[in-house]
N, C-alpha and C positions, 0 to 999 in steps of 0.2 A: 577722439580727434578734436582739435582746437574747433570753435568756432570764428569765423574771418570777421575781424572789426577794424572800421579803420583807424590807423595812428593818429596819434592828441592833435601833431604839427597838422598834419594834414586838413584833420578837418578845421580847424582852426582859421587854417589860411586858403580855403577854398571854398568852393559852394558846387552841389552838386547839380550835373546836369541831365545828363542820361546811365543807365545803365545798360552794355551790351552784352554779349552771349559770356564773355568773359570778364571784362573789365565796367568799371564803374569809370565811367567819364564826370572829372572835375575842370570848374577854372579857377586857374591862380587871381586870388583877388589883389590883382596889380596890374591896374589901367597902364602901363608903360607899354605892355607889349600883347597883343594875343597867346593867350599860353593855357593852353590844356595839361590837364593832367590825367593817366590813365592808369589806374591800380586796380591788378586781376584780384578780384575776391575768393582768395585761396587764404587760406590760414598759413601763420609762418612761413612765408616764402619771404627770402630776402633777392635772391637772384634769377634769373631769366633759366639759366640751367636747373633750379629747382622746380622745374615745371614740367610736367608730364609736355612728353613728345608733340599730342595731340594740343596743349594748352599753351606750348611753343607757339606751334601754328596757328590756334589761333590768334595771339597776340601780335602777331605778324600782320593777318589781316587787319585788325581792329588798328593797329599803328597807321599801315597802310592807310586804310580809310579814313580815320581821324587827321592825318597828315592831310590826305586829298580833301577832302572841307577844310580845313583852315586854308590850305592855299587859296583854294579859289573863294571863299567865304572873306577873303583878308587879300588878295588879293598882293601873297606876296612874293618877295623877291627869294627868299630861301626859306625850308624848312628848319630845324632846328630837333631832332629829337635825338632823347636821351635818357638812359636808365642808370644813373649817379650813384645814389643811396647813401651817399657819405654822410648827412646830415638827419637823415629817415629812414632808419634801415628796411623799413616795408618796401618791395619791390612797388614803384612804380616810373613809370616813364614820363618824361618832358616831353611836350610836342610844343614848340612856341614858332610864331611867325616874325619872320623878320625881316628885315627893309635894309636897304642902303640907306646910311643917314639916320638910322635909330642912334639910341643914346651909347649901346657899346657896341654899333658895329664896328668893325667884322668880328671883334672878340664872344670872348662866351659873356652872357649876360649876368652871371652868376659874380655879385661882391660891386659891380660896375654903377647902379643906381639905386638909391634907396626905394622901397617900396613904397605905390602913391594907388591904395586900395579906390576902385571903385563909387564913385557917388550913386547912391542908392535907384535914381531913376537909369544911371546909365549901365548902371549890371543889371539892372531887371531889362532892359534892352537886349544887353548883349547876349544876354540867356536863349532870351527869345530867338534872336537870332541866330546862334549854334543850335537849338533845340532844332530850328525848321532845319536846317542843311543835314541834321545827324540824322533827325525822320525819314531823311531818302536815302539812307545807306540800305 
């Protein structure tokens, strides 16, 4: 059996911030919007159906719960998630928060603004700040 590593893109373009029972919680380093990312540490899985019954559900919850802190962490007006893969075929899901009046509401965010990575004090903030709200999951 494979051992689960994450994809080049991925880590490349995130920083990690928890791991849960299933999934390893990441954020997209792109100050434009709050956006998590959540990739279950299974080897070869590309899609949500290749996932044991039991690892279904839990992704369910951990979606759930990662959704419920960003909303209220971010205080926003929708959630946003999504398990795409067009670009990364490693299964993992978008959770991003989003606003009325962001840069592509109400569209999908995907192609809409160029990326504008994080300034070093204010990711190590933001870290901190999803670490505390994910602690009380």
């Amino acid at each position: 059996m494979t051992e689960f590593s994450l994809h080049a893109k991925l880590a490349a373009d995130t920083e990690w911030i928890e791991t849960l029972a299933l999934c390893r919680v990441l954020m997209m380093n792109d100050a434009t919007y709050p956006w998590l990312i959540l990739v279950p540490e299974r080897a070869g899985i590309r899609e949500i159906h290749e996932l044991s019954e039991g690892d279904q559900q839990t992704l369910m919850r951990e979606m759930t719960a990662v959704a419920r802190v960003m909303e209220l962490a971010f205080d926003a007006t929708k959630m946003n998630v999504a398990a795409l893969g067009n670009m990364v075929p490693q299964l993992h899901v978008h959770v991003i928060a989003r606003y009325e009046g962001d840069p592509a509401w109400p569209g999908p965010i995907w192609g809409k603004m160029p990326t504008v990575p994080y300034e070093a004090d204010v990711m190590k903030a933001r870290i901190a700040h999803l670490r505390q709200h994910l602690n009380n999951l």
